[in-house]
N, C-alpha and C positions, 0 to 999 in steps of 0.2 A: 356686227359686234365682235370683240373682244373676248374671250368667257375662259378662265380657269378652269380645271379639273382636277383638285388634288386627289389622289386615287384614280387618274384616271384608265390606267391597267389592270384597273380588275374588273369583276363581271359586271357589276352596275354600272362604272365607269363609262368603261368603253363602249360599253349599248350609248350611254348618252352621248359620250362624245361623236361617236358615229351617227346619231340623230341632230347632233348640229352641225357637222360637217355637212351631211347632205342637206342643210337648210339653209346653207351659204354662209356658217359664221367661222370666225376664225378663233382656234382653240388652242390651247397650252395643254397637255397634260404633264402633271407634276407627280412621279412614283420614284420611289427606290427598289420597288419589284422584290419588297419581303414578299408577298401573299398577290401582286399585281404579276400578271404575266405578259413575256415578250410577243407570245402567239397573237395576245389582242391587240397588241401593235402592232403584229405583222398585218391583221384583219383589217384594221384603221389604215395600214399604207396602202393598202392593196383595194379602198372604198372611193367612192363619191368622195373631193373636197381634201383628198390626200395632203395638196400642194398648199391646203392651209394649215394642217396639222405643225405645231410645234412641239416638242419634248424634252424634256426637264429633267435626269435624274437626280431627287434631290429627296432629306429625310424635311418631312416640311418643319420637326420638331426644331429647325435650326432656321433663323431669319434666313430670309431671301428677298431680292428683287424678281418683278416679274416683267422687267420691260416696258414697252410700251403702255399706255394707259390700258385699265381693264372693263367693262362692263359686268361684269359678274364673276362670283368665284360660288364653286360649288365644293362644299369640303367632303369627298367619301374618304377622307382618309381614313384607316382603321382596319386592323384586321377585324373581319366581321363571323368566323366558325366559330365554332366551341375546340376544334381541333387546332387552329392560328392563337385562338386569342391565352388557351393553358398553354401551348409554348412559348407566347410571348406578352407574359402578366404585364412587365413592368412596361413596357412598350406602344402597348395596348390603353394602359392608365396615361402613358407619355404624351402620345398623340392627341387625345383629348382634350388634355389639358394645355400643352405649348403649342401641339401643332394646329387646337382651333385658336389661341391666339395670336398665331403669326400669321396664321390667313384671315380673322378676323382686321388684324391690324393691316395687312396689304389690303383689305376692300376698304375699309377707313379713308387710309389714304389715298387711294386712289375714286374715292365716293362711287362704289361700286356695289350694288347687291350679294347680299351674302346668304348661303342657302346652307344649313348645317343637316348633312343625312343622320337623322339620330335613329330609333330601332324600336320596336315592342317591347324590348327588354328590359324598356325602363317602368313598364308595368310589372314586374318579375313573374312569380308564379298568381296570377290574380285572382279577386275574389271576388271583382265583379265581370260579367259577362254578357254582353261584348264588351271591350274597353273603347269606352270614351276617352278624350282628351282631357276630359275636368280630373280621370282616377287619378292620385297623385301616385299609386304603383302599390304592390308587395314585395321590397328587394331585401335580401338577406343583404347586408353590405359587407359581408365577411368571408362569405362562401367562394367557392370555387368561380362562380361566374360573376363572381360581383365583381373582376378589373374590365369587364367588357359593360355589365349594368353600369359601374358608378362611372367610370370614362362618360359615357354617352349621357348621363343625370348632368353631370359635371359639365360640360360640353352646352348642353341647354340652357344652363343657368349662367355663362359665359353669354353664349350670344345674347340671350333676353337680355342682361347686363348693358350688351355693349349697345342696342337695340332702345331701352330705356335712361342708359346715363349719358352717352354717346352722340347717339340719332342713327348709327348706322343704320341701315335697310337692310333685317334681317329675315331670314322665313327659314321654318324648322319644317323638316318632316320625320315625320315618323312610320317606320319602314317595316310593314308585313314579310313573313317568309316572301320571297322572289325565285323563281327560276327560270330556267332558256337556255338557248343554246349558249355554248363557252364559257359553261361552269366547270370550276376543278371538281374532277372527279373524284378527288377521297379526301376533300375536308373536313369529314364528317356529317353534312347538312342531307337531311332526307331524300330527295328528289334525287340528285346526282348519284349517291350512294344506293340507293335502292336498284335505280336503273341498272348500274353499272354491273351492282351482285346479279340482275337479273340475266342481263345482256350475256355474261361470263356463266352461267350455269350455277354461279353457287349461292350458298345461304342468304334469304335477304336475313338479315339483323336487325330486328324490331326493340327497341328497352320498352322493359316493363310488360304489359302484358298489350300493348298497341293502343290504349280506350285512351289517350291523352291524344286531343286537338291541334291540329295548325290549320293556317287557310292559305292559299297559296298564290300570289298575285305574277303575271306572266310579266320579261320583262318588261316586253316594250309597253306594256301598259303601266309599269310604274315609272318608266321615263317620260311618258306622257305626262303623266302626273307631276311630277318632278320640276319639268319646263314650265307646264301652269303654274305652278306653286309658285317659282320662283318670279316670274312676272306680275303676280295679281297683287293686290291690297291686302292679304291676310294676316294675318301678325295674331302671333302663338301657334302651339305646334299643332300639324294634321296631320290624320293619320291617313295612309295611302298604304293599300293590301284589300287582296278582296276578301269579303265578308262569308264567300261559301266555305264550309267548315266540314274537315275531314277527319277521321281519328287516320291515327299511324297506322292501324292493321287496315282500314279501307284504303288509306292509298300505296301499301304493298301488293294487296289483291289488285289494284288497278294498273296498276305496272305490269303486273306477274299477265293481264291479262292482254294489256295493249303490247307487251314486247315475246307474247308465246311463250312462255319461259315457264319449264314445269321446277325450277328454283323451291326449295321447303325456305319454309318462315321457322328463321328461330327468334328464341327469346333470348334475351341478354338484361342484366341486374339497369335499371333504371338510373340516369347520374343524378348526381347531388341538384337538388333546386331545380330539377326540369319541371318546366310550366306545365301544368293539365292538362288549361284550356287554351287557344289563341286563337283569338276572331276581333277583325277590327269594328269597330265601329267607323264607319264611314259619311256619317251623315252631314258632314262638317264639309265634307270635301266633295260631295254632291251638291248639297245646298251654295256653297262660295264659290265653287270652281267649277262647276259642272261637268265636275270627272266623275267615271264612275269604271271601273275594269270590265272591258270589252271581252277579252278570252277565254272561249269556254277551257274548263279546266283539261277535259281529253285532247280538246286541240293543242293548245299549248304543250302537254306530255308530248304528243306524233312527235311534234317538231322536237322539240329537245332530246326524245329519243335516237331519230335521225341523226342528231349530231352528235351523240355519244356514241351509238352504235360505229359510224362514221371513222371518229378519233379512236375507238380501240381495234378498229378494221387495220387503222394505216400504225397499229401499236404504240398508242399513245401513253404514255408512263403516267407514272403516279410526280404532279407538281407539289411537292414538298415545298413548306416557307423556309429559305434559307437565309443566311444573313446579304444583306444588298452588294453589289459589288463597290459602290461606293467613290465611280471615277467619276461622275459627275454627267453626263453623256453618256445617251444611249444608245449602246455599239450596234454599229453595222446595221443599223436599220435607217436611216433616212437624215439628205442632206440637211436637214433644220432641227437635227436634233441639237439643241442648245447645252451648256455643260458652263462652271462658272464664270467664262468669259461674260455670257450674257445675264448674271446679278445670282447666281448661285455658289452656293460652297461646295466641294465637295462633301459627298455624303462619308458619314463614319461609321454606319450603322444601327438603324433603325427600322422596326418595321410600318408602314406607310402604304396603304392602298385596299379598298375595297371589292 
């Protein structure tokens, strides 16, 4: 098969598209490399299935062709931190909203399965516990994090649209914190950030006083997930993240204690609208799909540790979201990287990739 990847340069991205490479399918990935890095292209050349990879620099907020016929398109486009999505509000709301209807409308036309990565966030700060798919959310639509909540609100109610008025073949999920290896290290998201204070000697940075919740799903287990999802019969959204639930000061203690690191805990003033609690409810996607998240939570840290400790060994920088280059083609990384000859425009700037 055929299969899209818009975002497919960033962390979630590239874990999948490197799960279908090695599975024999042949892949497009679509970035502009706001918040998508060139490292997991390099990881993608350098894998299993290379010689099927294609690449696209392209903002998806602008039509495109995508070539040859498609079997699936997977949209991670989005900046997905709290660190990406405040510097880039409007961008953030942009992609949502044009860039799932121009990948909407490529699987249309091309009668192609369409999978929209949408997030917990559309639960906001919740009030009920664990969240089911029925809660319709708690979103401040105003606030500081509301161009990343209503983006992704926005975005679901698009695809179920085009899903209901349309017929396309749509499947949503909905995406627990994630981590693994070749995450950016200072996008502000716990895991990465924690390790990384820990790995270096200095302060972890806990907000608030740590007693607020997340759960935390490993990746390859949410690419798992992901691929089910988007092959089965299920129509409306599931939630995929595992269900074990940590407060913030328990998983700096557990850091502090799998990477040695006698690192102090400070505190730091809590942001606007951070959620309490965050625990999925999963029942949905055991019972239909018969996923359920395999990785104990220690294992999955060793490994991700490994590969931080790793990257800041060989002096690995802080990947800041800058604006895309915008030439259409992705330099100096591999002969099939495609650029508007093959149904793209050049990019003008936008940000684009999970």
């Amino acid at each position: 098969m055929r299969i899209l990847i818009a975002g497919g340069a960033g962390f979630v991205g590239s874990h999948l598209a490197a799960r279908l490479l090695a599975e024999g399918h042949d892949v497009l990935v679509v970035d502009n490399f706001l918040t998508g890095s060139h490292d997991n292209v390099r990881r993608l050349l350098a894998g299993p299935g290379a010689e099927r990879l294609e690449l696209l620099d392209h903002d998806v907020c602008r039509p495109f062709h995508a070539g040859p016929p498609l079997d699936a398109v997977f949209n991670l486009a989005s900046p997905a931190s709290p660190v990406d999505y405040h510097r880039w509000p409007l961008e953030t709301l942009q992609v949502g909203a044009d860039g799932t209807r121009n990948l909407l409308e490529l699987a249309r036309r091309a009668e192609a399965r369409f999978l929209l990565a949408s997030t917990s966030e559309v639960y906001g700060d919740p009030e009920i516990h664990p969240q089911p798919e029925s809660y319709w959310g708690h979103v401040n639509p105003v606030g500081p994090r509301s161009v990343y909540d209503e983006a992704k609100r926005y975005s679901e109610a698009l695809a179920s649209a085009y899903a209901r008025h349309i017929g396309t073949t749509v499947r949503i999920a909905r995406i627990f914190n994630t981590y693994g290896p070749g995450m950016r290290l200072f996008d502000g998201r716990v895991i990465p950030s924690f390790v990384a204070q820990a790995l270096k000697g200095e302060p972890i940075a806990v907000h608030g006083d740590g007693s607020q919740t997340r759960s935390y799903c490993y990746v390859d287990d949410l690419v798992s997930g992901l691929m089910r999802l988007m092959w089965s019969d299920v129509e409306g959204p599931v939630n995929l993240g595992n269900p074990e639930e940590y407060t913030v000061l328990e998983t700096a203690r557990i850091i502090l204690r799998l990477t040695g690191s006698r690192s102090a805990v400070t505190h730091l003033p809590l942001p606007t609208d951070d959620p309490r609690m965050r625990r999925p409810d999963i029942e949905r996607a055991t019972s239909e799909l018969a996923w359920a998240p395999r990785t104990r939570f220690v294992d999955g840290l060793a490994r991700t540790i490994a590969d931080i400790r790793e990257r800041l060994a060989a002096g690995h920088s802080p990947e800041l979201a800058t604006r895309p280059s915008g030439n259409g083609a992705v330099p100096h990384l591999h002969p099939r990287a495609v650029g508007p000859a093959f149904g793209g425009e050049p990019d003008t700037g936008h940000a684009r990739s999970a």
